[in-house]
C-alpha positions as CSV (number, residue, x, y, z in Angstrom):
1,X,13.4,14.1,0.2
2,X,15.7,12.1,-1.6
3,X,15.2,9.7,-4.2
4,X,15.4,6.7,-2.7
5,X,13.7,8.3,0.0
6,X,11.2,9.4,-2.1
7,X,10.6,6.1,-3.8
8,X,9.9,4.3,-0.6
9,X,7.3,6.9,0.2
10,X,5.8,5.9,-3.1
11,X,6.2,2.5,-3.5
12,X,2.7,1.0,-4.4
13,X,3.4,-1.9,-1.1
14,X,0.2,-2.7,1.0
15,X,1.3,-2.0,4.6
16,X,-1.8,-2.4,6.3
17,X,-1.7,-4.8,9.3
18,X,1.8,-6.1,7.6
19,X,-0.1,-7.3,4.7
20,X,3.3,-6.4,2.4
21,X,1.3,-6.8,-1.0
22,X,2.9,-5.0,-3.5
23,X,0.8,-3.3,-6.8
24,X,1.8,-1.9,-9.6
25,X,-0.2,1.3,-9.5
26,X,-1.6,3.8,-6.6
27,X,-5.3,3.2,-8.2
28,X,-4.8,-1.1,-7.4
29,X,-3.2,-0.4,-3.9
30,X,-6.5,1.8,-2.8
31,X,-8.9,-0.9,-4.1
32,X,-7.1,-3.7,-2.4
33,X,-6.7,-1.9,0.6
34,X,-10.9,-1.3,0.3
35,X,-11.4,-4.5,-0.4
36,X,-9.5,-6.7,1.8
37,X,-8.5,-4.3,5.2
38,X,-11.4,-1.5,5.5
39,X,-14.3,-2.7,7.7
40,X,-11.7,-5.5,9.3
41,X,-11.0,-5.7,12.8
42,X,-7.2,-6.5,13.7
């Protein structure tokens, strides 16, 4: 994987249902993601 590459695979963006929040760690990603998308119906 490349860098750039790599660095999109990383990036900390929300891409659940095209929510496109973006966090500035892993651990703030996961807890938005459990707060806001899990449990939700489309």
């Amino acid at each position: 994987m490349t860098g750039i590459a790599a660095a999109s695979f990383f990036s900390n963006t929300c891409r659940f249902g095209g929510c496109g929040l973006h966090f500035p760690s892993l651990a703030e990603l996961i807890e938005h993601i459990e707060d806001n998308h899990i449990g939700e119906w489309p």
